[in-house]
Short mmCIF file of the C-alpha atoms (twelve columns), coordinates in Angstrom:
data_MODEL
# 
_entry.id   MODEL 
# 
loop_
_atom_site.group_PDB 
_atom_site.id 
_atom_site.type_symbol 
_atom_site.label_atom_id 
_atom_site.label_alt_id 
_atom_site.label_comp_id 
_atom_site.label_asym_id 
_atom_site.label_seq_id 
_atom_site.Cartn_x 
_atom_site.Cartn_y 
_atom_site.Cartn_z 
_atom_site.pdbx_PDB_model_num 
ATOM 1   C CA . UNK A 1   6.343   -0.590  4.496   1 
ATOM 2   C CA . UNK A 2   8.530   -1.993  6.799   1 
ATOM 3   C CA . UNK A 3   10.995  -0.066  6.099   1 
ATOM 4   C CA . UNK A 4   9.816   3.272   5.866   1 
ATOM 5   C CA . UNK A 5   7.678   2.244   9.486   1 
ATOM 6   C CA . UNK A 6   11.315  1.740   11.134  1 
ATOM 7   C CA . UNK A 7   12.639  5.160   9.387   1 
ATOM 8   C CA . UNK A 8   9.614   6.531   10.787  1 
ATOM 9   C CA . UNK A 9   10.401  5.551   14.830  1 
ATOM 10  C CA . UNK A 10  13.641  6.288   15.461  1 
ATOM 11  C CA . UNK A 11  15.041  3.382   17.811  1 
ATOM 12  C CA . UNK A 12  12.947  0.782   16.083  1 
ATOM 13  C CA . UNK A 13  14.626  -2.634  15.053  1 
ATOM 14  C CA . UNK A 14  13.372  -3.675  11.102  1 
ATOM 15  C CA . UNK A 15  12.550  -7.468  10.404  1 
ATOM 16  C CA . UNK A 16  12.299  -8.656  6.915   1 
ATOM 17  C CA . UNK A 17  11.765  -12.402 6.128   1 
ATOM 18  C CA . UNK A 18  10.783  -11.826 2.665   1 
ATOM 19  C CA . UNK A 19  12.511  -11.313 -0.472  1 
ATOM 20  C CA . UNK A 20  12.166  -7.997  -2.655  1 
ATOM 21  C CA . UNK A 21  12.152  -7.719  -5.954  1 
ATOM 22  C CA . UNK A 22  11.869  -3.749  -6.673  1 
ATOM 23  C CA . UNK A 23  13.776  -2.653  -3.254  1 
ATOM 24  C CA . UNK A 24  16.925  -2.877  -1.964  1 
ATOM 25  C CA . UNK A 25  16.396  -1.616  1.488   1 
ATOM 26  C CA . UNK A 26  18.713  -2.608  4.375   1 
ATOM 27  C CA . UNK A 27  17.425  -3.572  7.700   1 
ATOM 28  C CA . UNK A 28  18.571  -4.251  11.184  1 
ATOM 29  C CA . UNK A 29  17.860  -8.056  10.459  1 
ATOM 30  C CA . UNK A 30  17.149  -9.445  7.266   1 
ATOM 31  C CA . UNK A 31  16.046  -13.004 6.439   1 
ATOM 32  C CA . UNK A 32  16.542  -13.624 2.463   1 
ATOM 33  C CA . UNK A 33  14.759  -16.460 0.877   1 
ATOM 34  C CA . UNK A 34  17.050  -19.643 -0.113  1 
ATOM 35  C CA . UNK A 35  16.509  -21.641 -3.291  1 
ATOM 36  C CA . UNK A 36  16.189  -25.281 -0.624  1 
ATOM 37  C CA . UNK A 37  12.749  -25.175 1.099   1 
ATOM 38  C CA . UNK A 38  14.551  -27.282 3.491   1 
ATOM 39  C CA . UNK A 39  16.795  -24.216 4.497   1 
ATOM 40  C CA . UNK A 40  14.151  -21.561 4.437   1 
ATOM 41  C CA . UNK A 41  12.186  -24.260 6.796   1 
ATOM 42  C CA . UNK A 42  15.551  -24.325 9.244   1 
ATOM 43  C CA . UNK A 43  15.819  -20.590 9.602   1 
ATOM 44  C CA . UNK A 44  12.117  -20.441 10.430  1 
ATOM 45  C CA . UNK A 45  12.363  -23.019 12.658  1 
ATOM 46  C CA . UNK A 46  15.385  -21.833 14.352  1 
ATOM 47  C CA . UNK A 47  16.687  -18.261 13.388  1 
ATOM 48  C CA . UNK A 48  12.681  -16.713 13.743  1 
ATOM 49  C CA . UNK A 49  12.321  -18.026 17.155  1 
ATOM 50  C CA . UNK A 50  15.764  -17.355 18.721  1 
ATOM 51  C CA . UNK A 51  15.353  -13.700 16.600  1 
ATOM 52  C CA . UNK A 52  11.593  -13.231 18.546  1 
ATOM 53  C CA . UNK A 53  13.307  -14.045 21.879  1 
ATOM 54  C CA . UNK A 54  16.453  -11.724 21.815  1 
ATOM 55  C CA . UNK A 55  13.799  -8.735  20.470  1 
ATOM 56  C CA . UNK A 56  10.974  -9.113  23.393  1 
ATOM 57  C CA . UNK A 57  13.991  -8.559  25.937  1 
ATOM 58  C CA . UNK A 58  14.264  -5.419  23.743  1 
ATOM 59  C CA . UNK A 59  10.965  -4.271  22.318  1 
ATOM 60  C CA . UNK A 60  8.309   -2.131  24.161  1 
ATOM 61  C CA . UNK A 61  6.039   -3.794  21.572  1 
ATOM 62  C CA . UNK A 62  5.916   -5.553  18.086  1 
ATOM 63  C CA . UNK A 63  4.470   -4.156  14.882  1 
ATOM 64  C CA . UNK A 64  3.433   -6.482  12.777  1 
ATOM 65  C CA . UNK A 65  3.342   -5.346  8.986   1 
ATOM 66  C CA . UNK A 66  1.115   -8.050  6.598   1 
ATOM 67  C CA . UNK A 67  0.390   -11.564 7.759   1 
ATOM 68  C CA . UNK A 68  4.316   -12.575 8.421   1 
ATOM 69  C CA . UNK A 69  5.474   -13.506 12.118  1 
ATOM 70  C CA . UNK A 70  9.095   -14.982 13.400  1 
ATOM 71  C CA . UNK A 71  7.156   -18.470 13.965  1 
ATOM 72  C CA . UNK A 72  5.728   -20.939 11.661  1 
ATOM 73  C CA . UNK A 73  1.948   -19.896 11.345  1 
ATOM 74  C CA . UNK A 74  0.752   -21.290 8.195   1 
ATOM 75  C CA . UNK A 75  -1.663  -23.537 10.786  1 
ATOM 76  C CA . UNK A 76  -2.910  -21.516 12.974  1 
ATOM 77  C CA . UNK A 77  -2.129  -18.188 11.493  1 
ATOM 78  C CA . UNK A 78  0.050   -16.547 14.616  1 
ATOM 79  C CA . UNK A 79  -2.563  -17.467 17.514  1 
ATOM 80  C CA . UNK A 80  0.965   -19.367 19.019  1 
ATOM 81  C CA . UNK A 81  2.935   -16.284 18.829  1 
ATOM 82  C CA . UNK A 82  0.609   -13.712 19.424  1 
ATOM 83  C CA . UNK A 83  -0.727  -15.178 22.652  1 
ATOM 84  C CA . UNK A 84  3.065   -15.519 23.359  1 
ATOM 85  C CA . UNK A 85  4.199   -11.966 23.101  1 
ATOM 86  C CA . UNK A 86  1.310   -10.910 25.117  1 
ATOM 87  C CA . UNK A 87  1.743   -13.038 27.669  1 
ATOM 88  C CA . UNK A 88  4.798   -11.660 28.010  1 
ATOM 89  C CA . UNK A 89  3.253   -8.076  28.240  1 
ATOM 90  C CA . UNK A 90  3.995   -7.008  24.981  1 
ATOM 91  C CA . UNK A 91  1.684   -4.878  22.639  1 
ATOM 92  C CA . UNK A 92  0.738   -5.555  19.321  1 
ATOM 93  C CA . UNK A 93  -0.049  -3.951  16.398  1 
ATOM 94  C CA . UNK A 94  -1.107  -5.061  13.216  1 
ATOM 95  C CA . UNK A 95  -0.343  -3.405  9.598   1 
ATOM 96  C CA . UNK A 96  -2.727  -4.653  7.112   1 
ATOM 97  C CA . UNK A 97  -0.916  -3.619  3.352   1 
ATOM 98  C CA . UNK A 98  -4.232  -5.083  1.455   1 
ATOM 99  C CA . UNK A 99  -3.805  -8.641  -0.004  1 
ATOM 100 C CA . UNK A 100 -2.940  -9.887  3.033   1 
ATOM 101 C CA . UNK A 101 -5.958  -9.274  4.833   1 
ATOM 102 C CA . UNK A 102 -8.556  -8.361  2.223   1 
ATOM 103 C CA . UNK A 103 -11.347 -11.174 1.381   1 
ATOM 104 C CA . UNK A 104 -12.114 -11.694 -2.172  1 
ATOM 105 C CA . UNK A 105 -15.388 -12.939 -1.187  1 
ATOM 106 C CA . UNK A 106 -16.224 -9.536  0.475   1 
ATOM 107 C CA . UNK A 107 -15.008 -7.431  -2.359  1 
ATOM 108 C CA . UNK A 108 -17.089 -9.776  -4.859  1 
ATOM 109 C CA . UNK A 109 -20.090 -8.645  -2.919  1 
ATOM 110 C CA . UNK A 110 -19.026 -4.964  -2.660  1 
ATOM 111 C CA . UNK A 111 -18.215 -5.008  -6.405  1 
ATOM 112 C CA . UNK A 112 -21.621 -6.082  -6.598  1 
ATOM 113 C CA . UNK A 113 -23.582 -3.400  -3.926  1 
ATOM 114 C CA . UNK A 114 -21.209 -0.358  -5.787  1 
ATOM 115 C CA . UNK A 115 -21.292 -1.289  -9.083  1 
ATOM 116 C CA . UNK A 116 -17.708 -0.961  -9.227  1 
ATOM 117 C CA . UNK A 117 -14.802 -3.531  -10.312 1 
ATOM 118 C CA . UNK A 118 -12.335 -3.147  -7.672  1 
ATOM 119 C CA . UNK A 119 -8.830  -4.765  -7.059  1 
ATOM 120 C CA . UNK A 120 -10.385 -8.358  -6.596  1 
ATOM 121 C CA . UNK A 121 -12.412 -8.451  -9.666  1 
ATOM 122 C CA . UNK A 122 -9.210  -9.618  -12.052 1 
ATOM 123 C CA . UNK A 123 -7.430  -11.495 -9.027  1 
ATOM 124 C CA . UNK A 124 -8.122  -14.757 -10.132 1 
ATOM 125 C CA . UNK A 125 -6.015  -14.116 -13.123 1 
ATOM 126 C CA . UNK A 126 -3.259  -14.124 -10.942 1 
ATOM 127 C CA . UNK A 127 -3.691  -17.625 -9.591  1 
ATOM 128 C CA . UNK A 128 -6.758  -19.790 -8.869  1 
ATOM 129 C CA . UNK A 129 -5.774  -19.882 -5.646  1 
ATOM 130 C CA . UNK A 130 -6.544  -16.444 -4.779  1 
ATOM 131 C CA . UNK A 131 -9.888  -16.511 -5.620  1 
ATOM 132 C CA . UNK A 132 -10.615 -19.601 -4.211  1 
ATOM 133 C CA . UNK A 133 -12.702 -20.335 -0.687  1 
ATOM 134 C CA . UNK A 134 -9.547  -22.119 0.463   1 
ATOM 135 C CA . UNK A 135 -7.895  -18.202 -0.035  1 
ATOM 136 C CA . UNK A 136 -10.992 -16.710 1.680   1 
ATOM 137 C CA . UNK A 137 -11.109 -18.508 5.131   1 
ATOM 138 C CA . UNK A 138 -7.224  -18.133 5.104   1 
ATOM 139 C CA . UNK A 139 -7.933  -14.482 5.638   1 
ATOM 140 C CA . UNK A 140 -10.844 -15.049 7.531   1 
ATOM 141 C CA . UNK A 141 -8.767  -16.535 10.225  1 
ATOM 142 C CA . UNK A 142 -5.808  -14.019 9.719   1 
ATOM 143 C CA . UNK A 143 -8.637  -11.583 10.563  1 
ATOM 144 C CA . UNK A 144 -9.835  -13.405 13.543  1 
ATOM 145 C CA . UNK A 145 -6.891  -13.839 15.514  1 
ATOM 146 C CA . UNK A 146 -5.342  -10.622 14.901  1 
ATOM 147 C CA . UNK A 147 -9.015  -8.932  16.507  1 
ATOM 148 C CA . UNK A 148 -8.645  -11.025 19.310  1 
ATOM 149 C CA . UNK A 149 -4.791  -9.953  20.076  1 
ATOM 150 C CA . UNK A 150 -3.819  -6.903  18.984  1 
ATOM 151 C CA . UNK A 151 -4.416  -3.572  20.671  1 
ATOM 152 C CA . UNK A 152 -4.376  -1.303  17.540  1 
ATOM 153 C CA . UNK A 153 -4.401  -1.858  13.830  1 
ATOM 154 C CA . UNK A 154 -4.188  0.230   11.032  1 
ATOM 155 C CA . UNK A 155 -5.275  -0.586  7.563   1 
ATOM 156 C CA . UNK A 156 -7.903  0.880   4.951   1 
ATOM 157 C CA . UNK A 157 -11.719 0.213   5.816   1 
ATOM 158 C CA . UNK A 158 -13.105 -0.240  2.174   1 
ATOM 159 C CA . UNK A 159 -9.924  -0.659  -0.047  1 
ATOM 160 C CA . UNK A 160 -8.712  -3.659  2.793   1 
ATOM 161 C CA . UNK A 161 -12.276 -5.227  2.875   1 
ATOM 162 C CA . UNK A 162 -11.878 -7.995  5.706   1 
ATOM 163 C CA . UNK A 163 -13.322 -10.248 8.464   1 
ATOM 164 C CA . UNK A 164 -11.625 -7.730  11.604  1 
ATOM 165 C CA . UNK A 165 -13.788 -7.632  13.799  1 
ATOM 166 C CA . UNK A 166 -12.402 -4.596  15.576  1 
ATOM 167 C CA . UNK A 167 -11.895 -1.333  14.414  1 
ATOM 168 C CA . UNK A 168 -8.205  0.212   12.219  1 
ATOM 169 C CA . UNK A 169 -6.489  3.455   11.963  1 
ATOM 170 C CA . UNK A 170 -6.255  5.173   8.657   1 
ATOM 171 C CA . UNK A 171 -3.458  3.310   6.616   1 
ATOM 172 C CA . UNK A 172 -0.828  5.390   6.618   1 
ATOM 173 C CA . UNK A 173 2.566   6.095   4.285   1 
ATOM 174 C CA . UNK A 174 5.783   7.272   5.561   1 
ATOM 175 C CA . UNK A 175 7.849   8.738   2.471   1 
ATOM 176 C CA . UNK A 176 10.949  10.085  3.090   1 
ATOM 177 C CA . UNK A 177 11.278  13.899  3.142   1 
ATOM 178 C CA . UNK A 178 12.418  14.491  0.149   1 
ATOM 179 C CA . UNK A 179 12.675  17.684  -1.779  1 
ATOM 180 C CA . UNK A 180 11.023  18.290  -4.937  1 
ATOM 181 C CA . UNK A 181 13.166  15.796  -7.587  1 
ATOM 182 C CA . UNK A 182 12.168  18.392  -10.395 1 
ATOM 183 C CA . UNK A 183 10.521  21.420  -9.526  1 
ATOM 184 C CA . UNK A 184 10.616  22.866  -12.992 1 
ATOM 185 C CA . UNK A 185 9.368   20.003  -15.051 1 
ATOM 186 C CA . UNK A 186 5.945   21.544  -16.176 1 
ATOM 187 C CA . UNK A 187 7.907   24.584  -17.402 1 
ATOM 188 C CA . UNK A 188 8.698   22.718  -20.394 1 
ATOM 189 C CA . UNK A 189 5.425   20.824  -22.228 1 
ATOM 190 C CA . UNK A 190 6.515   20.243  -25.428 1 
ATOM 191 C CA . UNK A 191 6.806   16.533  -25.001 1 
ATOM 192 C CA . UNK A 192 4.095   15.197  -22.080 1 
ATOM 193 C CA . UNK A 193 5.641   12.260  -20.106 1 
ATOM 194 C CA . UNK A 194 3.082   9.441   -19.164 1 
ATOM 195 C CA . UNK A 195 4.346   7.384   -16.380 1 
ATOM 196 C CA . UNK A 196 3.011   3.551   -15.715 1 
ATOM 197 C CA . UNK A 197 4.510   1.311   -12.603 1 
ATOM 198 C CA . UNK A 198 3.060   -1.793  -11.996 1 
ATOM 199 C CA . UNK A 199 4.070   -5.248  -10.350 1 
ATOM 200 C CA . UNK A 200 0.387   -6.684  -10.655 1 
ATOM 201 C CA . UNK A 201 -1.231  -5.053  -14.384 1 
ATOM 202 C CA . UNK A 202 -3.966  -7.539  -14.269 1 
ATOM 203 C CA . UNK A 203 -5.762  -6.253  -11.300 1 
ATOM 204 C CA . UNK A 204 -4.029  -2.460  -11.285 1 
ATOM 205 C CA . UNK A 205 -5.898  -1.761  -14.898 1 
ATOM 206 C CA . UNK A 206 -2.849  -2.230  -16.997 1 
ATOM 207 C CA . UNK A 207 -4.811  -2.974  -20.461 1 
ATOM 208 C CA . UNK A 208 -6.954  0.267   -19.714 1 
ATOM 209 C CA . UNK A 209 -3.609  2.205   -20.159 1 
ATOM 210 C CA . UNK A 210 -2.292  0.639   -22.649 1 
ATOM 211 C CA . UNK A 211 -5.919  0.965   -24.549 1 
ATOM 212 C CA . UNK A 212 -6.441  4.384   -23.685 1 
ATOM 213 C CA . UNK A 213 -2.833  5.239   -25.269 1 
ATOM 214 C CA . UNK A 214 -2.702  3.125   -28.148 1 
ATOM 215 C CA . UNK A 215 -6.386  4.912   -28.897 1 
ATOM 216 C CA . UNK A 216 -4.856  8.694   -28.193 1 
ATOM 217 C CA . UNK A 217 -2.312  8.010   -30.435 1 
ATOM 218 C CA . UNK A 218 -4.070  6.672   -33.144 1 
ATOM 219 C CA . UNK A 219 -6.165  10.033  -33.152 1 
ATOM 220 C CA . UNK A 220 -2.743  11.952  -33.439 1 
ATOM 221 C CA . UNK A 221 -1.781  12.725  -30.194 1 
ATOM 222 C CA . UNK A 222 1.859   12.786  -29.461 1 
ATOM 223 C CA . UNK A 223 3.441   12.315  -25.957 1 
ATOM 224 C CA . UNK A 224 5.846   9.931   -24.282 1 
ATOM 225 C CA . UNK A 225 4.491   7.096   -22.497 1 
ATOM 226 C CA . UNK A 226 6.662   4.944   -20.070 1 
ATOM 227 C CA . UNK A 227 5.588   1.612   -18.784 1 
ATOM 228 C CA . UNK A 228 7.267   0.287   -16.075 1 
ATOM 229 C CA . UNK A 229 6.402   -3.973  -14.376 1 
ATOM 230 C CA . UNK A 230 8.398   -5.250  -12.347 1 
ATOM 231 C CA . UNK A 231 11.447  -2.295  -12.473 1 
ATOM 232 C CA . UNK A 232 13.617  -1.631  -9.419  1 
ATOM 233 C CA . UNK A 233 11.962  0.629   -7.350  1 
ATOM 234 C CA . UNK A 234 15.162  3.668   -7.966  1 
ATOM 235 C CA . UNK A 235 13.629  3.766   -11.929 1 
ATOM 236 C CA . UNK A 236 10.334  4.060   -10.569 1 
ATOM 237 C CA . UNK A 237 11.227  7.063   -8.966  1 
ATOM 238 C CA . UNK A 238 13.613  8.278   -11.459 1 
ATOM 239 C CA . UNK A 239 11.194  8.142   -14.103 1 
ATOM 240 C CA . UNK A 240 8.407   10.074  -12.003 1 
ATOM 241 C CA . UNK A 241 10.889  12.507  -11.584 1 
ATOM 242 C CA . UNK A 242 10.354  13.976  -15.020 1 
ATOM 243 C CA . UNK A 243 7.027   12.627  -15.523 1 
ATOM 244 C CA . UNK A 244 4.149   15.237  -15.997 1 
ATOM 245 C CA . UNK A 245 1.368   12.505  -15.518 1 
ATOM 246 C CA . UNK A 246 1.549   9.538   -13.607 1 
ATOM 247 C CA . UNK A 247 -1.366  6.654   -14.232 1 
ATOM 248 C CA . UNK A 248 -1.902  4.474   -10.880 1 
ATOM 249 C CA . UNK A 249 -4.523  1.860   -10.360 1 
ATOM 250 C CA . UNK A 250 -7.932  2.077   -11.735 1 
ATOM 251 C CA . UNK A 251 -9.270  -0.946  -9.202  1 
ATOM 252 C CA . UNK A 252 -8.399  0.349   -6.129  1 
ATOM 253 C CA . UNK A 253 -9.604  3.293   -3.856  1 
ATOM 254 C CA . UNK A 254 -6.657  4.197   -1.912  1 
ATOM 255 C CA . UNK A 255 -3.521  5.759   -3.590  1 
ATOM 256 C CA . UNK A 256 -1.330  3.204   -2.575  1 
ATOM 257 C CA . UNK A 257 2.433   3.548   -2.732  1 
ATOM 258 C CA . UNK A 258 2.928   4.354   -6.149  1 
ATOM 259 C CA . UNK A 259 0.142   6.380   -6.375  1 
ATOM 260 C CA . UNK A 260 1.641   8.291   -3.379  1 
ATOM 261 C CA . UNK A 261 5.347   8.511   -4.543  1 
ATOM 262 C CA . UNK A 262 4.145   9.628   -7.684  1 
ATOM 263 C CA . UNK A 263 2.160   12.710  -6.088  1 
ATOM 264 C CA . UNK A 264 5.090   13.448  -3.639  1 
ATOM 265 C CA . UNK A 265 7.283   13.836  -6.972  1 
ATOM 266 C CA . UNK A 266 5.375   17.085  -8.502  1 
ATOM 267 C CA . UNK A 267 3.455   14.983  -10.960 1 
ATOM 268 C CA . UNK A 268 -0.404  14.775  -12.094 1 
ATOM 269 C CA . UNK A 269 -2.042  11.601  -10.965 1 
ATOM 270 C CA . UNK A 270 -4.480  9.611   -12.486 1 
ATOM 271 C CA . UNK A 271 -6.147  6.769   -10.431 1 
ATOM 272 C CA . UNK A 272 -9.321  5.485   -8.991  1 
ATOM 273 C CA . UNK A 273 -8.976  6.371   -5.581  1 
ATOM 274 C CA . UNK A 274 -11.871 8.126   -4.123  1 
ATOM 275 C CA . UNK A 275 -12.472 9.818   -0.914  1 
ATOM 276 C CA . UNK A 276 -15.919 9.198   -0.891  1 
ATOM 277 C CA . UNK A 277 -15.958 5.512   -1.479  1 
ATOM 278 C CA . UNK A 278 -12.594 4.705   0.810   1 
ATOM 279 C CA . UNK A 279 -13.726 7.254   3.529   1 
ATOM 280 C CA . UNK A 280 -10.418 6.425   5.443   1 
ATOM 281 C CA . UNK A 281 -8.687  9.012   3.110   1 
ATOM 282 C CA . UNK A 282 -8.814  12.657  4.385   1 
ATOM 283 C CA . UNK A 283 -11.662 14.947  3.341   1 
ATOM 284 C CA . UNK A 284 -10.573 17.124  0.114   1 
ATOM 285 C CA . UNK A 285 -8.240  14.174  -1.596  1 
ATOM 286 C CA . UNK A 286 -10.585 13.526  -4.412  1 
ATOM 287 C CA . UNK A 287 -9.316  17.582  -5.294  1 
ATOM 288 C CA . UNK A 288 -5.479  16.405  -5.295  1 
ATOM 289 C CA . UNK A 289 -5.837  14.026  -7.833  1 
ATOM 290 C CA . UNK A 290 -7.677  13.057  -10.916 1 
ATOM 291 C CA . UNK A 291 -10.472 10.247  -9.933  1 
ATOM 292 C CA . UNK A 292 -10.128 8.145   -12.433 1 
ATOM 293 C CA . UNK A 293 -12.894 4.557   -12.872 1 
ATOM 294 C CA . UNK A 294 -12.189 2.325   -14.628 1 
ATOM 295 C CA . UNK A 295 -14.048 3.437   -17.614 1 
ATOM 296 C CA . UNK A 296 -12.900 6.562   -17.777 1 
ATOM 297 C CA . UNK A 297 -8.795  6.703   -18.202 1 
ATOM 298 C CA . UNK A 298 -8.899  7.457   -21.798 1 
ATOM 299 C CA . UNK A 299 -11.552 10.278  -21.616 1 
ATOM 300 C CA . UNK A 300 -9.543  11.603  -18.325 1 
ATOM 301 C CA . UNK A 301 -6.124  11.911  -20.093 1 
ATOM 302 C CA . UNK A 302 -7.532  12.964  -23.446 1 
ATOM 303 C CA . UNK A 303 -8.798  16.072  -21.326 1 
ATOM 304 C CA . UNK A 304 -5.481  16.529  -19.493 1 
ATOM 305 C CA . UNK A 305 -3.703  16.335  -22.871 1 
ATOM 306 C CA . UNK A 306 -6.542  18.562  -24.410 1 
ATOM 307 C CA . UNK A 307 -5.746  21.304  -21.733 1 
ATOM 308 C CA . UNK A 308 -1.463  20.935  -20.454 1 
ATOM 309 C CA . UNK A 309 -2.400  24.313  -18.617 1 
ATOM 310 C CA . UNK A 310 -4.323  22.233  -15.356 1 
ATOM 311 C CA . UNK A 311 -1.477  19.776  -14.777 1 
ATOM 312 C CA . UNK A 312 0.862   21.867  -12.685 1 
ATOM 313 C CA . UNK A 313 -1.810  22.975  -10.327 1 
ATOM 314 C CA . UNK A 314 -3.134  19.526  -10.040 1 
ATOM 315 C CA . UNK A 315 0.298   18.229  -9.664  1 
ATOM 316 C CA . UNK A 316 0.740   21.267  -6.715  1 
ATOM 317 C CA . UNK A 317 -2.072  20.203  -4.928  1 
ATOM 318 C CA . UNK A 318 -0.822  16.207  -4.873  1 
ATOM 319 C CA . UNK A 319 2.126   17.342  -3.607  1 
ATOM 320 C CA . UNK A 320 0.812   19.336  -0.981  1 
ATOM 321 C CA . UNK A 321 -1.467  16.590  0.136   1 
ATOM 322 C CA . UNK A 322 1.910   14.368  0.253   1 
ATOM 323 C CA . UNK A 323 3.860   16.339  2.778   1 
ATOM 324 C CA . UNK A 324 0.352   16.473  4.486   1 
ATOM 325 C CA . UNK A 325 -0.583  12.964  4.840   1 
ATOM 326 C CA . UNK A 326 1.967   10.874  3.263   1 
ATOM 327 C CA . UNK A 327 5.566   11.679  4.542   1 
ATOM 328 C CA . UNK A 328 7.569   10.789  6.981   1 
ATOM 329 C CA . UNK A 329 7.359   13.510  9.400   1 
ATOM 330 C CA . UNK A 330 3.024   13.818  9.437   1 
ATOM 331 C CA . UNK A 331 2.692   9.974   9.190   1 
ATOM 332 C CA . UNK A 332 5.143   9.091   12.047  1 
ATOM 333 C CA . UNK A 333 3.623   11.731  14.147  1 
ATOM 334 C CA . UNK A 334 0.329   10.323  13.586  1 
ATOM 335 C CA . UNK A 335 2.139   6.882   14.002  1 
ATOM 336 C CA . UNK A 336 3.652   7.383   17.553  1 
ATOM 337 C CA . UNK A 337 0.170   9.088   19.045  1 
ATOM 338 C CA . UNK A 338 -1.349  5.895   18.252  1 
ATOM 339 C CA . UNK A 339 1.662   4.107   20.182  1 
ATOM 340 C CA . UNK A 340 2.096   6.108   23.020  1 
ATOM 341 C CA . UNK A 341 -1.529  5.698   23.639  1 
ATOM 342 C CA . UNK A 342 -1.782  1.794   23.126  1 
ATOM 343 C CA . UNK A 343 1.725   2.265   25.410  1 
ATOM 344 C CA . UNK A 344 -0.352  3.924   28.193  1 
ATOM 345 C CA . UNK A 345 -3.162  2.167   28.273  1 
ATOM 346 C CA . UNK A 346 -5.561  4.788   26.711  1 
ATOM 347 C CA . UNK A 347 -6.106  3.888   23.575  1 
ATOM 348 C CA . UNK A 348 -9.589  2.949   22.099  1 
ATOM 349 C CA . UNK A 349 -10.137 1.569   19.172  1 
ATOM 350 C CA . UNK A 350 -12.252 3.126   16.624  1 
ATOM 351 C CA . UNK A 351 -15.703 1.532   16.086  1 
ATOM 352 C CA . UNK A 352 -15.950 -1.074  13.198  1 
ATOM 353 C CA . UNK A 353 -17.899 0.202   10.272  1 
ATOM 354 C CA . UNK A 354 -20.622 -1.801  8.607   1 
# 
């Protein structure tokens, strides 16, 4: 996200002090992890703080994408730097991408109002910790300082579940304008490709795939399926480029970026976002997509397999709703309204849903 943010506002200096293990993104100033902890703690120490200093003689303002600053703020979470940069005059604006400010402990108790597992159900498979109370008032304070300091945030109400205490924009994606990668793929059906990208399968509903497909083929159906954890993100893409169906997450209710990468290349997409429970997403999205639960990815494909005539206008519509919400172009635009106004002095935060 930070990089496709920068490529979004032209002028815009791009930060990155963490490492990547599906990108390979340049930015203005990059910060790669070393295998000492002793080094990583020097260039915190020293490169973050002399970096923060030579951008705020720059800078009309910072955006601040997850819970990362250019201090140490494992203690007290960035209260040091964000009172700092305002002092100074500076804006700030906070990017929530989801596990950095979502609390487990809200989205047990949503899980439990909805009746729906959602991406925190599984997340203590990934590590105690994360599921933890320790984990919980982490981003509880994350939550609290950021309300006190920033002037706009942007994240998604439902998906994001958190302890903000003020208001967010609409999360927002920034793909690259990219044409079609290939615009006659549903002309030939003899072979359906199934597409799968994951870096997290526990809480993403990676055994739901793989059980809906083993059970498909065991009742004869034939099709190419193509699971991808932990690939760089170029064979992501390239793979999506000739996939006809593309299965997401079945935990979450936003697209996120796969989910949005794969509708921007032509292809059907199966996931679990839903309009009407994350109401951040724009009316009419639930008709761009298939909405998929959790219990329901093998009778959803079966029927897209049962019927190959409904995947390229499916697949039309996604795309459409891409270019519409999702690339570069819409999203900055949307992007630098928000600026200009928090720039200006008129902006107002929306009002924080119950």
């Amino acid at each position: 996200m930070v990089r496709q943010i920068a490529g979004a506002l032209p002028g815009s200096y791009s930060v990155n002090f963490t490492e990547e293990f599906v990108y390979n993104f340049s930015y203005d100033y990059r910060f790669r992890t070393k295998p000492d902890s002793r080094w990583r703690w020097m260039e915190r120490m020293v490169a973050g703080p002399l970096l923060l200093g030579r951008l705020m003689n720059r800078a009309a303002g910072f955006i601040y994408v997850a819970s990362t600053g250019f201090l140490l703020s494992n203690l007290d979470q960035r209260e040091f730097e964000f009172s700092y940069v305002k002092r100074k005059g500076l804006p700030i604006i906070c990017y929530w991408c989801g596990s950095d400010i979502r609390s487990t402990k809200r989205m047990h108790a949503l899980e439990k109002e909805t009746g729906l597992p959602n991406i925190s159900t599984y997340i203590g498979e990934r590590g105690r910790i994360y599921d933890s109370e320790e984990w919980d008032e982490q981003k509880r304070a994350i939550a609290e300082v950021a309300s006190r300091h920033a002037s706009a945030m942007f994240s998604n109400t439902v998906d994001h579940l958190s302890y903000l205490t003020v208001g967010t924009e609409p999360f927002l994606y920034f793909l690259p304008d990219d044409p079609l990668p290939n615009p006659g793929k549903f002309e030939d059906l003899s072979t359906i490709v199934i597409v799968h990208a994951t870096t997290a399968p526990s809480i993403k509903g990676t055994p739901l795939v793989r059980a809906a497909i083993h059970q498909l083929r065991e009742e004869g159906y034939e099709f190419e399926y193509v699971e991808l954890i932990g690939v760089p993100n170029a064979t992501v893409k390239h793979e999506l480029g000739r996939a006809h169906i593309a299965m997401n997450q079945f935990y979450g209710f936003s697209p996120a970026v796969f989910g949005v990468e794969a509708l921007a290349a032509g292809c059907v997409v199966m996931m679990s976002a839903d309009e009407f429970v994350e109401t951040d997403l724009p009316a009419g999205s639930n008709e761009c997509w298939v909405v998929t639960k959790h219990h329901q990815v093998y009778a959803n494909l079966k029927r897209l397999l049962d019927d190959p005539s409904q995947l390229e206008p499916i697949a039309r519509r996604g795309r459409a709703w891409a270019e519409k919400y999702a690339s570069r172009a819409s999203a900055g635009a949307l992007m630098r309204r928000t600026l200009d106004a928090v720039l200006d002095g008129s902006y107002q935060a929306p009002a924080v849903r119950p």
